[in-house]
C-alpha positions in Angstrom: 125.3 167.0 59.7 127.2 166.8 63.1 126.0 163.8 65.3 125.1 164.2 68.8 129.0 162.9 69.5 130.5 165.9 68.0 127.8 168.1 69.6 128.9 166.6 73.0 132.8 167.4 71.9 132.4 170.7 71.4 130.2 171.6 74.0 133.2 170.1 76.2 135.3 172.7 75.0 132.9 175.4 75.3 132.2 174.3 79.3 136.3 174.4 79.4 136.5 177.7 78.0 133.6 179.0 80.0 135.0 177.7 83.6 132.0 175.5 84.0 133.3 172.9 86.7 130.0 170.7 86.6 129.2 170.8 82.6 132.9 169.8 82.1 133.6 166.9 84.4 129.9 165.7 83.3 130.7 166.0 79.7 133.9 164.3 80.3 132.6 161.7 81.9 129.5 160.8 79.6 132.0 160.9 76.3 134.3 158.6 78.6 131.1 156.4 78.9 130.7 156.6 74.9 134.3 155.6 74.2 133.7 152.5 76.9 130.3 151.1 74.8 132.7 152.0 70.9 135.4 149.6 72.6 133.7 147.0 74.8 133.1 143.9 72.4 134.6 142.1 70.0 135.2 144.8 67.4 135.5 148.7 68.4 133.4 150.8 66.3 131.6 154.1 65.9 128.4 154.5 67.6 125.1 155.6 66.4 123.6 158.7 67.2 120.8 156.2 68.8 123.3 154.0 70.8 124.8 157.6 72.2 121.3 158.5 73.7 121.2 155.1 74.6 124.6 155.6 76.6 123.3 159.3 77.9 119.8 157.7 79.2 121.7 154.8 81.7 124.1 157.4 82.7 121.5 160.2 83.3 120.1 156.9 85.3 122.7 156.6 87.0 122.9 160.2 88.5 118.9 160.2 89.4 119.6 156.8 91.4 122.7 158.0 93.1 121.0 161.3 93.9 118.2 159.3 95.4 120.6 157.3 97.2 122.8 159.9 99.0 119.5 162.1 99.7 118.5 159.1 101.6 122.0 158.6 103.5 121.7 162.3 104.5 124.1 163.6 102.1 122.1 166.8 100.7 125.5 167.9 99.1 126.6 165.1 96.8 123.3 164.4 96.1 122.9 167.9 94.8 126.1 167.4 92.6 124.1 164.3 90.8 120.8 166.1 89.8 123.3 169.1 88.3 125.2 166.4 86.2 122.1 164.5 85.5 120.2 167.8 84.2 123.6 168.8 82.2 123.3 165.2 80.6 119.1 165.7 80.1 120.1 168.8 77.5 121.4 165.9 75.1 118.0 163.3 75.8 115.1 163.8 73.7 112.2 165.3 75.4 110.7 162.8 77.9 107.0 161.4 77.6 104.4 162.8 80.2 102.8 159.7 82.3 100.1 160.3 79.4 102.1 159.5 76.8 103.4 156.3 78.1 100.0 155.4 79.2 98.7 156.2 75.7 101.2 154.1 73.9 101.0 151.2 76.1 97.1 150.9 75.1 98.1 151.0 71.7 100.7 148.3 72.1 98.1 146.1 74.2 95.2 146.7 71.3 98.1 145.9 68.6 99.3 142.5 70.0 95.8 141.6 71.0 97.1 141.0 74.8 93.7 142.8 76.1 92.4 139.6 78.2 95.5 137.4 78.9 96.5 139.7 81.9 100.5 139.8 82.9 101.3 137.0 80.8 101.4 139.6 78.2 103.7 141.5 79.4 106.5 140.7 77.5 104.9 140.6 73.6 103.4 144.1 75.0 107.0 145.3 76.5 108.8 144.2 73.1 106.1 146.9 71.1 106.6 149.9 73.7 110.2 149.7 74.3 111.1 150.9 70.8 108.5 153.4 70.9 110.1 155.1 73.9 113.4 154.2 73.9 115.5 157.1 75.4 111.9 159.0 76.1 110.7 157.3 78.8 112.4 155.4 81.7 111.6 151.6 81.4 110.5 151.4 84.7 107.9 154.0 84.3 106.6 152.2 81.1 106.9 148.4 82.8 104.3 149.7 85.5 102.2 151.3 83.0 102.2 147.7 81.6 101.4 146.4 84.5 98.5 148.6 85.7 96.7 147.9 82.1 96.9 144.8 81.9 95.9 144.1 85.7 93.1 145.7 85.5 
């Protein structure tokens, strides 16, 4: 079974081959972002096919807060140039949760640890059941203020 670093690898050389400016340099960059996690530590390893979506989510992050950032400094262009990298790096994420999703698992975290009537001091036993759930599904920040909503009200 090829893992999702392969798959990246030779979709590099297909977007070389093809003359695809943006799927290359993004490709490039996100398996330059791969090689950074194997190395940084103590020991350089291989990663998991689960620590590479991990590495795909923060930089597909990445390009959605830049984008938002140079939209709001006037500079339609580069910001254009993030959301076609981050939607080139989306292809490799699993399919993302709907807001009803999220909300859905979050009440099944809250009923699971119990944390129905102890309000926001909850929020971290309920965080520590959702974030595995969603990891690489869901941005956290979506999920921290579904948290927050349910348990505030």
């Amino acid at each position: 079974m090829a893992t999702l670093k392969d798959r990246l690898r030779s979709d590099l050389t297909a977007a070389i081959k093809e003359r695809d400016a943006v799927r290359s340099s993004t490709l490039r960059m996100v398996l330059t972002a791969i090689t950074n996690a194997e190395v940084s530590g103590k020991v350089a390893r291989e990663l998991e096919d689960d620590e590479v979506v991990g590495v795909l989510t923060s930089e597909a992050k990445k390009r959605r807060e830049a984008a938002t950032a140079f939209e709001d400094g006037g500079r339609a262009e580069s910001a254009a140039k993030e959301r076609a990298e981050a939607e080139v790096i989306a292809v490799y994420l699993p399919e993302q949760l709907t807001p009803e999703e999220i909300a859905e698992v979050v009440t099944a975290a809250i009923v699971q640890t119990g944390a129905a009537g102890e309000g926001m001091r909850a929020m971290g036993k309920v965080m520590g059941v959702v974030q595995p759930q969603v990891k690489g599904r869901a941005d956290g920040g979506a999920v921290a203020a579904e948290v927050r909503r349910q348990l505030g009200a």
